[in-house]
C-alpha positions in Angstrom: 0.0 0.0 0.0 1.4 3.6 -0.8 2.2 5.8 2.2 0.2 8.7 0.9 -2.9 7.1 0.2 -5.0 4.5 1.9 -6.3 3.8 -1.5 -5.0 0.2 -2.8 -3.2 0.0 -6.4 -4.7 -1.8 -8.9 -1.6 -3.7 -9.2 -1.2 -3.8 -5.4 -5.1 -5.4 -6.0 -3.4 -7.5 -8.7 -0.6 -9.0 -6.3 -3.2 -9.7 -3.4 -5.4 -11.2 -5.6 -2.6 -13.7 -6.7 -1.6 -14.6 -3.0 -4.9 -15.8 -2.5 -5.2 -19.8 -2.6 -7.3 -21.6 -4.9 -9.5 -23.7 -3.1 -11.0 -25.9 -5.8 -9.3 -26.9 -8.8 -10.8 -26.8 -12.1 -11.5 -30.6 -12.0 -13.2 -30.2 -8.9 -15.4 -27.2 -10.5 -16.4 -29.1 -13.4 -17.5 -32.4 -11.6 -19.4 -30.2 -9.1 -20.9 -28.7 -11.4 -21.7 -32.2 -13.8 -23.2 -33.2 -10.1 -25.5 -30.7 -9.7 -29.1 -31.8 -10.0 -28.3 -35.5 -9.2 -30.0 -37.8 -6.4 -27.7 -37.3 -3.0 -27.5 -41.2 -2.1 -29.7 -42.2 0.8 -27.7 -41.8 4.3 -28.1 -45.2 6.0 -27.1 -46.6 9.7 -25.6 -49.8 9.9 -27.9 -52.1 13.0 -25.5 -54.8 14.4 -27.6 -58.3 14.9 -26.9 -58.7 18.5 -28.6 -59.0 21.6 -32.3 -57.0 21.9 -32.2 -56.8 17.5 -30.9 -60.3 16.3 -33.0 -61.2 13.7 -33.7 -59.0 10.5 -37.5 -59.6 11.6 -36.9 -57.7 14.5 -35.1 -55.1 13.1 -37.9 -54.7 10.7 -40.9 -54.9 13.7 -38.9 -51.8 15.5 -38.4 -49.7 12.0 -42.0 -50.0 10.9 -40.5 -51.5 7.8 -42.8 -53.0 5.4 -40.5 -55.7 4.0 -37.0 -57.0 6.3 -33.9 -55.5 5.7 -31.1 -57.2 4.1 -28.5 -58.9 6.3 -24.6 -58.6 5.3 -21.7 -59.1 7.4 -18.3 -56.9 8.2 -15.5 -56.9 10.2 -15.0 -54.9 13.5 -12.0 -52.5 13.1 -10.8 -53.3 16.9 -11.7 -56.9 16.1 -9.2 -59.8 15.9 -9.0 -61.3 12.6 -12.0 -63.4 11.4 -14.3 -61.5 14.0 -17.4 -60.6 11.7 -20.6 -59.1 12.5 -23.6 -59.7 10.9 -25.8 -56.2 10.5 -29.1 -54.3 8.6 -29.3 -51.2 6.7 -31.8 -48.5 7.8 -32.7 -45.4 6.6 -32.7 -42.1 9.2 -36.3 -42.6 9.9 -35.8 -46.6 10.9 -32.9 -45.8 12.8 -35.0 -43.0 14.7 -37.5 -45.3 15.5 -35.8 -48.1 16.8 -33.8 -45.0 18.8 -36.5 -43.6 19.8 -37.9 -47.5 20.8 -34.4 -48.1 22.8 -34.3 -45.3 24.7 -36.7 -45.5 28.0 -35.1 -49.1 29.2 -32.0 -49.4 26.2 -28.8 -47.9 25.4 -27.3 -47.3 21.7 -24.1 -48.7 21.8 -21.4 -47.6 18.6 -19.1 -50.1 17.5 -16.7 -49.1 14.7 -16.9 -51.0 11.6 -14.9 -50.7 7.8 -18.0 -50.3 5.6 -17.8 -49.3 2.0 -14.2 -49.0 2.5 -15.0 -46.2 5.0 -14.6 -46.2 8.7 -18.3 -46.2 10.7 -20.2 -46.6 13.4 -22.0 -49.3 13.6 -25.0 -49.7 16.1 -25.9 -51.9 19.0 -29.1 -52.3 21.0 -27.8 -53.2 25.1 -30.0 -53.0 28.1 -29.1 -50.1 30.2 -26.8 -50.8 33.4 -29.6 -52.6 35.7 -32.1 -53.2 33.2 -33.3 -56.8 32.3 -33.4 -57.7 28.9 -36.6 -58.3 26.9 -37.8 -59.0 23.9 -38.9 -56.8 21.3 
């Protein structure tokens, strides 16, 4: 900036201009901008089959889902090798009812799984310290 003027040059504009980063690179631009308008996927919660949720049946009696969910299998990150667990897909508003279902006498319970290639939290129904264990 010039000493007698607070008044910024254009090419001190020019120089400040080019010191800024770039945050996106022009690949990024043009597949953000070949994405827009297209389906987000559907955010889902992995439901371990374990103790109060063990079948896909029940999993599907506490979701209000009209059909059971599918059942695959993954392997605990903290696990030892050849630990798997067996789990169900829900959607937000299956995983907020069987939340919502757990809550008064249950506790969710996070175990972290490789899904997808992706590290995530997968989700366990236990009876709260105390609490005997029923049936759903």
């Amino acid at each position: 900036m010039s000493s007698d003027s607070t008044r910024l040059s254009d090419e001190e504009i020019r120089i400040l201009k080019e010191q800024k980063p770039v945050r996106w690179s022009k690949e990024v631009w043009e597949a953000a901008w070949m994405a827009r308008g297209q389906p987000k996927p559907i955010r889902t919660h992995p439901i371990v089959l374990a103790g109060l949720l063990k079948t896909a049946g029940n999993i599907q009696a506490v979701a209000g889902l009209s059909i059971p969910p599918s059942i695959e299998q993954t392997t605990p990150i903290s696990a030892e090798s050849g630990t798997e667990v067996h789990f169900c897909r829900v959607g937000d508003s299956g995983f907020h009812k069987i939340a919502q279902w757990a809550k008064n006498q249950h506790q969710l319970k996070s175990i972290s799984v490789l899904l997808d290639g992706k590290r995530r939290s997968a989700w366990m129904i236990v009876p709260r310290e105390g609490m005997a264990v029923e049936n759903c």
